[in-house]
N, CA, C and O atoms as a GROMACS GRO file, in nm:
protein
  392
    1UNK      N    1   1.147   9.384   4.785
    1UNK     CA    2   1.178   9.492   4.878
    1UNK      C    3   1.048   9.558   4.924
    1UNK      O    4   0.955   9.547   4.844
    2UNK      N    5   1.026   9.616   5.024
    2UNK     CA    6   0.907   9.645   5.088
    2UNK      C    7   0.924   9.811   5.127
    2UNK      O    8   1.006   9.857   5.206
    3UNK      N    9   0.836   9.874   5.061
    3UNK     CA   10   0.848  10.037   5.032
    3UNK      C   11   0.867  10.086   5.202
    3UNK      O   12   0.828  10.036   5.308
    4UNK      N   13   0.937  10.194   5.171
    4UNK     CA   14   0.927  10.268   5.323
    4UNK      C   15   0.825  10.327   5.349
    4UNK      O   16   0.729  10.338   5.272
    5UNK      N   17   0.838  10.391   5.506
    5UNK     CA   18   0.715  10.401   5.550
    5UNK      C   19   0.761  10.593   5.604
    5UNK      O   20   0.853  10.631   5.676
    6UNK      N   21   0.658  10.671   5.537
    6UNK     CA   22   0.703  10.783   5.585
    6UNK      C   23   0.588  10.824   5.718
    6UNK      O   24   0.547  10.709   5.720
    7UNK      N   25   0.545  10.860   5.775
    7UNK     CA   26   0.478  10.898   5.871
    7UNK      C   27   0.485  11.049   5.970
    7UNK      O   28   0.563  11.076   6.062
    8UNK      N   29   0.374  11.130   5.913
    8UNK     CA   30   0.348  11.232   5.981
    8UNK      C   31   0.274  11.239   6.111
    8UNK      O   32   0.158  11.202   6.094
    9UNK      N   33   0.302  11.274   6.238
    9UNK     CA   34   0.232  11.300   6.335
    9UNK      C   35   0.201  11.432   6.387
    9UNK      O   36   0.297  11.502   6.417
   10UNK      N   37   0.089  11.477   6.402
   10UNK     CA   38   0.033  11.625   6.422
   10UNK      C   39  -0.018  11.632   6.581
   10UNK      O   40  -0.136  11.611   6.609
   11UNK      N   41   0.085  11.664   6.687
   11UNK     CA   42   0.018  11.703   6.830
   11UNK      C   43   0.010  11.855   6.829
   11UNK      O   44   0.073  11.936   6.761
   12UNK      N   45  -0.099  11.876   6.936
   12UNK     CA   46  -0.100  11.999   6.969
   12UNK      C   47  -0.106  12.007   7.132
   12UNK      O   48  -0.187  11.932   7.187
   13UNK      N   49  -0.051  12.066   7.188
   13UNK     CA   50  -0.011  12.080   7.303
   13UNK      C   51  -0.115  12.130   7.385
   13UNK      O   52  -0.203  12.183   7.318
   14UNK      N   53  -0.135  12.131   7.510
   14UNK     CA   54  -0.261  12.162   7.608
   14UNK      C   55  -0.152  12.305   7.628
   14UNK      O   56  -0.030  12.316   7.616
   15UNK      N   57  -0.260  12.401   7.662
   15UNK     CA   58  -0.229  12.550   7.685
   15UNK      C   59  -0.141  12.517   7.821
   15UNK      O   60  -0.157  12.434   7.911
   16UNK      N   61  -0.035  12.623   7.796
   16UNK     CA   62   0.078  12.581   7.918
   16UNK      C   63   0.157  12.469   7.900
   16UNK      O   64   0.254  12.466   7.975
   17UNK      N   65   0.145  12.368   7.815
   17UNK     CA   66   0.224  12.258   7.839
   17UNK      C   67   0.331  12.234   7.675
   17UNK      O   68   0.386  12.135   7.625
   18UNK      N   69   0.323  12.350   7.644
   18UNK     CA   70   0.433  12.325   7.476
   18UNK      C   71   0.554  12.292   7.558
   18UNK      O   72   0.620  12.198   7.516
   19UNK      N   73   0.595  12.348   7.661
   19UNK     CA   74   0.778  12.278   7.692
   19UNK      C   75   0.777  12.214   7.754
   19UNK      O   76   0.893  12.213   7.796
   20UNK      N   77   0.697  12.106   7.827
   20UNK     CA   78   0.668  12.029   7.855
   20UNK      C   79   0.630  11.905   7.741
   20UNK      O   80   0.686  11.796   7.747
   21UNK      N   81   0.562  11.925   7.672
   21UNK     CA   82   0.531  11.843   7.512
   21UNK      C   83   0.653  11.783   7.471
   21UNK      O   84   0.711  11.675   7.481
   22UNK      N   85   0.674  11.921   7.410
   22UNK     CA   86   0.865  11.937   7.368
   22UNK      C   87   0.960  11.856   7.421
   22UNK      O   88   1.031  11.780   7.356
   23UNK      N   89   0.964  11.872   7.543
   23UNK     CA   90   1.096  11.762   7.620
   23UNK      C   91   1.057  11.645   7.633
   23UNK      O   92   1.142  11.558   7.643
   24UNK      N   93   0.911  11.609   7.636
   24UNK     CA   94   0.891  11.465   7.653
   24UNK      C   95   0.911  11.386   7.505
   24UNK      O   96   0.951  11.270   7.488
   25UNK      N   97   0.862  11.509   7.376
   25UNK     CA   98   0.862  11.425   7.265
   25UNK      C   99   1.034  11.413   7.199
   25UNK      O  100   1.060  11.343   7.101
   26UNK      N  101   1.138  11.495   7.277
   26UNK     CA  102   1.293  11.501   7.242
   26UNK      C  103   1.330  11.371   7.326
   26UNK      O  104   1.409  11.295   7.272
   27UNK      N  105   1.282  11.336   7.454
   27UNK     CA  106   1.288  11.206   7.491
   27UNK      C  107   1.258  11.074   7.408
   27UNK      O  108   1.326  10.973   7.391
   28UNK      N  109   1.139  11.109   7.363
   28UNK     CA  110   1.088  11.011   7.278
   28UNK      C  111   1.201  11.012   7.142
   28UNK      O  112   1.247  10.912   7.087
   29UNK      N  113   1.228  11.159   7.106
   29UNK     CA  114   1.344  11.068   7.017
   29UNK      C  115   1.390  11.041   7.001
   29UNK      O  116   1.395  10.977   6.896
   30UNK      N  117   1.527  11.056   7.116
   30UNK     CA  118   1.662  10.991   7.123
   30UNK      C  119   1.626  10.868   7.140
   30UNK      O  120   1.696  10.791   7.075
   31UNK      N  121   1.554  10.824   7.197
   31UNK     CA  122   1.486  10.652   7.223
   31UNK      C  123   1.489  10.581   7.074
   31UNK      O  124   1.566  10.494   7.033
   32UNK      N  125   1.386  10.644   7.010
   32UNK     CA  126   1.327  10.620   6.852
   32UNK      C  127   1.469  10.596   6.799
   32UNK      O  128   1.494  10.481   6.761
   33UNK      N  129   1.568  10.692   6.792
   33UNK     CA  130   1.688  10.692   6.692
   33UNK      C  131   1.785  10.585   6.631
   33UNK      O  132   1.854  10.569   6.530
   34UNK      N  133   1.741  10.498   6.794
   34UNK     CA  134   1.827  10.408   6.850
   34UNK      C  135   1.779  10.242   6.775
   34UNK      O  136   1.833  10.132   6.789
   35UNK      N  137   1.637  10.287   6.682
   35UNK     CA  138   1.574  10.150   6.678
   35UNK      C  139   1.647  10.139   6.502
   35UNK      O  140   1.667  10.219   6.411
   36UNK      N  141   1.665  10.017   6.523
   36UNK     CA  142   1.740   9.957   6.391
   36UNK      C  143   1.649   9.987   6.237
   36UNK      O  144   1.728  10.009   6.145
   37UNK      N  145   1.529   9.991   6.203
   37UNK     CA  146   1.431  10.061   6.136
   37UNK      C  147   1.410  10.216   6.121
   37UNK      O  148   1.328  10.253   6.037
   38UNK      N  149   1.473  10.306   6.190
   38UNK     CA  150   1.447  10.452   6.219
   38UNK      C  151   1.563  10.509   6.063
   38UNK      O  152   1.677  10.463   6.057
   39UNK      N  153   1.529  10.576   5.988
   39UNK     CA  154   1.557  10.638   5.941
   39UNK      C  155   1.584  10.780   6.028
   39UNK      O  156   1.669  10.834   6.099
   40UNK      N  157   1.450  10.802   5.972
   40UNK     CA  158   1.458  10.965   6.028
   40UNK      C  159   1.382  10.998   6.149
   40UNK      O  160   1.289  10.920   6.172
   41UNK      N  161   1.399  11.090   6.230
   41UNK     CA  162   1.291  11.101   6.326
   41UNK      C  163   1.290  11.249   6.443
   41UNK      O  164   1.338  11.248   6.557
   42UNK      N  165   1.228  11.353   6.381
   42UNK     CA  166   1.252  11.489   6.411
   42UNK      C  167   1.120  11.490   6.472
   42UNK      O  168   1.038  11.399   6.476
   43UNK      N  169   1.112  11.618   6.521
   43UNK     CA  170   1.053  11.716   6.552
   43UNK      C  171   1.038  11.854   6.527
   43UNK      O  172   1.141  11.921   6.535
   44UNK      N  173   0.967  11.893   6.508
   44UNK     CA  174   0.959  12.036   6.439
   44UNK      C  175   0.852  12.099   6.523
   44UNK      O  176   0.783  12.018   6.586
   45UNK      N  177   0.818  12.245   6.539
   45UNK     CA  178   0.738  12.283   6.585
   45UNK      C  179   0.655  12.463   6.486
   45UNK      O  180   0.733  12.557   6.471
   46UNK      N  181   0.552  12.474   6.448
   46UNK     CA  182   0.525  12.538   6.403
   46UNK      C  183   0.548  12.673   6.424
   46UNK      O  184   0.565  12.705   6.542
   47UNK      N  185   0.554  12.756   6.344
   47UNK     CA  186   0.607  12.902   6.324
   47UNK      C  187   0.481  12.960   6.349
   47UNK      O  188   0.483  13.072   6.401
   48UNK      N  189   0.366  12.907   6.323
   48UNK     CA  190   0.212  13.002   6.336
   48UNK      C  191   0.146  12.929   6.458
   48UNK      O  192   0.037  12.968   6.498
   49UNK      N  193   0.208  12.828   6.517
   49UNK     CA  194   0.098  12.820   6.667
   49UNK      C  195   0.195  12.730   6.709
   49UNK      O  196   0.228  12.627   6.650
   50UNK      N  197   0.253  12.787   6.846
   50UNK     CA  198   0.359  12.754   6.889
   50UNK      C  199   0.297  12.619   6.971
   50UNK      O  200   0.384  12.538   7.006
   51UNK      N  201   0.157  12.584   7.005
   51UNK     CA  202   0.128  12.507   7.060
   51UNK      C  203   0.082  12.340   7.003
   51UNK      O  204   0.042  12.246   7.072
   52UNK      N  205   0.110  12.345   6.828
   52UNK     CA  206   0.153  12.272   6.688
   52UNK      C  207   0.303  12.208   6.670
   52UNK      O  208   0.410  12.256   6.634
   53UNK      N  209   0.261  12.069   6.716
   53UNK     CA  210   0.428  12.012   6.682
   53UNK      C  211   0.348  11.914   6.580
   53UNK      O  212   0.229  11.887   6.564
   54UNK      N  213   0.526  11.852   6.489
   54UNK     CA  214   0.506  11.762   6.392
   54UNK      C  215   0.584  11.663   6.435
   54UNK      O  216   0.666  11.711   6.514
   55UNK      N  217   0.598  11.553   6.422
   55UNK     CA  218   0.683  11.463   6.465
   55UNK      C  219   0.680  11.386   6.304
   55UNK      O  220   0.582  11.325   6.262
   56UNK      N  221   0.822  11.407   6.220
   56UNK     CA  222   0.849  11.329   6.113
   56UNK      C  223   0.911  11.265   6.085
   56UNK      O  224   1.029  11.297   6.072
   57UNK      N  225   0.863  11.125   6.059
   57UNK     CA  226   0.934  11.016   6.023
   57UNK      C  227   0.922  10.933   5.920
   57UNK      O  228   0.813  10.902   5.873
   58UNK      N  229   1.023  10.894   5.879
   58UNK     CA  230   1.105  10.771   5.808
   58UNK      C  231   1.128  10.650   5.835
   58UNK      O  232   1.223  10.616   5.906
   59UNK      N  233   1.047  10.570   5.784
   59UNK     CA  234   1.103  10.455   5.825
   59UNK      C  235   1.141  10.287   5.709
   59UNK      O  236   1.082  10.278   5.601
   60UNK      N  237   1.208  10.213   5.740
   60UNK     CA  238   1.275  10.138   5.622
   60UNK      C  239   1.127  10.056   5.560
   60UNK      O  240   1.104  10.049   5.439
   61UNK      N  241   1.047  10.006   5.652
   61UNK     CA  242   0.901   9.938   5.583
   61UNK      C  243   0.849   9.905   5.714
   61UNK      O  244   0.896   9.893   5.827
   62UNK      N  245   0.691   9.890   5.640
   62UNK     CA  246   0.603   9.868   5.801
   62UNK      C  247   0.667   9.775   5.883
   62UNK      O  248   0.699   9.831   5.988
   63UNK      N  249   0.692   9.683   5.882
   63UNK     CA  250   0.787   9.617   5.969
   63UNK      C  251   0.840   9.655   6.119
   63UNK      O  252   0.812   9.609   6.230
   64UNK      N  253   0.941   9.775   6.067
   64UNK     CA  254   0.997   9.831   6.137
   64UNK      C  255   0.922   9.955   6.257
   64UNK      O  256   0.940   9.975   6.377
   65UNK      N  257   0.843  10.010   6.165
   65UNK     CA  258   0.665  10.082   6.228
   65UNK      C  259   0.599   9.990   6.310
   65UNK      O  260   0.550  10.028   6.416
   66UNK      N  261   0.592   9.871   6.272
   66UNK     CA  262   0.531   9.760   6.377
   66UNK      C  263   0.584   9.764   6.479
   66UNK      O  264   0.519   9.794   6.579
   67UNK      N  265   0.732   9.732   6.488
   67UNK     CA  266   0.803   9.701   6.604
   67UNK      C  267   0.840   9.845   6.672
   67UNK      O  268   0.884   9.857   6.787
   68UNK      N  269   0.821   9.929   6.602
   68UNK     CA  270   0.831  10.098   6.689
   68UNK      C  271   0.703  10.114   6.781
   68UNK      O  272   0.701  10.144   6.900
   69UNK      N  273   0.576  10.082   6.679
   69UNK     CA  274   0.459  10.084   6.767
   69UNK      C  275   0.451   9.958   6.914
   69UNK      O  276   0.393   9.971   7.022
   70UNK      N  277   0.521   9.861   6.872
   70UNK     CA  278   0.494   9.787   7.040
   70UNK      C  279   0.647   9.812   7.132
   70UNK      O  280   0.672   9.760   7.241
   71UNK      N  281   0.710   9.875   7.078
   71UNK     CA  282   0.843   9.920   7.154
   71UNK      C  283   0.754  10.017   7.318
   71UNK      O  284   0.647  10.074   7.338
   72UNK      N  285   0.862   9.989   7.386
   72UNK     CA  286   0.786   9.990   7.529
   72UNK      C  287   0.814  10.148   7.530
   72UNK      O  288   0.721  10.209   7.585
   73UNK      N  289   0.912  10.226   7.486
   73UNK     CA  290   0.886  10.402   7.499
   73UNK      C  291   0.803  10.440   7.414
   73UNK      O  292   0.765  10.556   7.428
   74UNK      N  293   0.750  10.369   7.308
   74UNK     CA  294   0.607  10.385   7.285
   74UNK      C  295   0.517  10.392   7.340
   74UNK      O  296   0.429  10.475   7.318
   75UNK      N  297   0.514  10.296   7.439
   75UNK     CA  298   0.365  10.287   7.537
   75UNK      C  299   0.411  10.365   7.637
   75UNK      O  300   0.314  10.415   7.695
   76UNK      N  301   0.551  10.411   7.702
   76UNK     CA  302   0.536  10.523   7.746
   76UNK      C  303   0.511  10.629   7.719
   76UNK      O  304   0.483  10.692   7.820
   77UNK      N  305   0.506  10.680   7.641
   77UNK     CA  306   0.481  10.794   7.564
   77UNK      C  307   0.288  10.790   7.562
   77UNK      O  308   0.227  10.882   7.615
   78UNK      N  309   0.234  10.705   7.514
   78UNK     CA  310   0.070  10.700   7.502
   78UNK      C  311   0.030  10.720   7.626
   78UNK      O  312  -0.062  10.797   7.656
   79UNK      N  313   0.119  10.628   7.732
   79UNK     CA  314   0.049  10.678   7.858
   79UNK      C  315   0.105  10.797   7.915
   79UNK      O  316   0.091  10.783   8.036
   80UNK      N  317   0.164  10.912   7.892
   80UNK     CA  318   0.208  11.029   7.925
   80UNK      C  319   0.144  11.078   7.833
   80UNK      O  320   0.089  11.160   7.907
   81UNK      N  321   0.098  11.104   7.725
   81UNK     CA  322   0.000  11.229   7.607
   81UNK      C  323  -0.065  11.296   7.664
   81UNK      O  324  -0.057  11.416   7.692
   82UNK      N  325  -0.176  11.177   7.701
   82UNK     CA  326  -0.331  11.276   7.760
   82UNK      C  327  -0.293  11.358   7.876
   82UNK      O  328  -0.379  11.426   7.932
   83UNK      N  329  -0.145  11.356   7.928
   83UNK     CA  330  -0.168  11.554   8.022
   83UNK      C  331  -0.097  11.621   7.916
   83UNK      O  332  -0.105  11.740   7.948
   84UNK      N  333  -0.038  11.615   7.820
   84UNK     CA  334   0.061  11.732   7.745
   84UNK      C  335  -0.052  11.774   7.628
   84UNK      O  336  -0.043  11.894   7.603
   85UNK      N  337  -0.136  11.719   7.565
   85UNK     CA  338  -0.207  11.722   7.442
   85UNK      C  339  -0.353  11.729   7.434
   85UNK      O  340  -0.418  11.646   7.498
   86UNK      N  341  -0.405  11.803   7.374
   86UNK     CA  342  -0.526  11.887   7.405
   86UNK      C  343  -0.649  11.791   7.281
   86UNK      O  344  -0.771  11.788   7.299
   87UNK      N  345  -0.594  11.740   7.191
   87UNK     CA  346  -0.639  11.605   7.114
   87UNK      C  347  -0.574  11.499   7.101
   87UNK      O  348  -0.455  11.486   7.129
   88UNK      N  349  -0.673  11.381   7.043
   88UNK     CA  350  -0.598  11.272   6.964
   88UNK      C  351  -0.479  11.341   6.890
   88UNK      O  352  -0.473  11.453   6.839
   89UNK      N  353  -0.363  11.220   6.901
   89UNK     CA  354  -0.290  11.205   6.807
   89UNK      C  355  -0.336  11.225   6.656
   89UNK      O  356  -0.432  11.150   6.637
   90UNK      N  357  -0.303  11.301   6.536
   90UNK     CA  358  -0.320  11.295   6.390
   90UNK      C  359  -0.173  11.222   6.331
   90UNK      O  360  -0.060  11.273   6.324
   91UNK      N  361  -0.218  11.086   6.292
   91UNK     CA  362  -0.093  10.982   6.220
   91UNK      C  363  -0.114  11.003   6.039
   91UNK      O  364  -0.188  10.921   5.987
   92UNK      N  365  -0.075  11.068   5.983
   92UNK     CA  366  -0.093  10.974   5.880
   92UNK      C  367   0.060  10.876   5.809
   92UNK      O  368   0.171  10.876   5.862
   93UNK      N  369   0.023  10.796   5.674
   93UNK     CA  370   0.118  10.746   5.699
   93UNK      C  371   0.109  10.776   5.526
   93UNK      O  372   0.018  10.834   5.466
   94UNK      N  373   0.264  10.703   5.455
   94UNK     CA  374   0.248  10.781   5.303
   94UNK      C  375   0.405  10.632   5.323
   94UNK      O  376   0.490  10.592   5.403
   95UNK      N  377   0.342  10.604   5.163
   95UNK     CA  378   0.494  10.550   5.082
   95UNK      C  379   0.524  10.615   4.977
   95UNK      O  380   0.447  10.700   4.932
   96UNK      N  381   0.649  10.583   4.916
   96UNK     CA  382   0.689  10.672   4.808
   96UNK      C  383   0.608  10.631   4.661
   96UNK      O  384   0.591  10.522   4.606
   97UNK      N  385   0.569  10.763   4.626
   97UNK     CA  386   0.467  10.760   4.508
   97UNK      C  387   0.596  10.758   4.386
   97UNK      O  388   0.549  10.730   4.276
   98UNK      N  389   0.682  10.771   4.384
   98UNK     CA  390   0.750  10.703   4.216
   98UNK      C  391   0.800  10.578   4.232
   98UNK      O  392   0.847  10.517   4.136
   0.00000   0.00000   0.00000
């Protein structure tokens, strides 16, 4: 069996563009939800800088992360960032430690 894949993503939004961010990355998840590998796949947005989203996910094993990363609302999404987001993407990725 091949450990899951949890994955944190840290955007921060370009000044003016958090509801804009927001609706593109709620797009991005009803898309995500839909992929046979998706566990989990939220969004959250920070309580201390409203211009701080998390995007957290679950997923069954890299595998499934593979085929999310060449999924084509993936590459829509990369090519829509650079106007909503003021840096790189922050990915990290984590399996279960017990």
């Amino acid at each position: 069996m091949h450990p899951q894949v949890t994955i944190i993503a840290t955007l921060y939004a370009k000044a003016g563009q958090e509801a804009a961010l927001a609706a593109r990355m709620q797009e991005m998840t009803c898309e995500t939800r839909k992929e046979a590998g998706c566990i989990l796949y939220d969004l959250q947005r920070s309580n201390d800088n409203p211009r701080e989203f998390i995007m957290v996910e679950y997923w069954r094993d890299a595998e499934a992360v593979a085929l999310h990363d060449a999924s084509a609302h993936m590459a829509a999404l990369v090519a829509d960032l650079p106007a909503l987001v003021d840096r790189p993407v922050a990915v990290r990725k984590y399996t279960p430690a017990g």
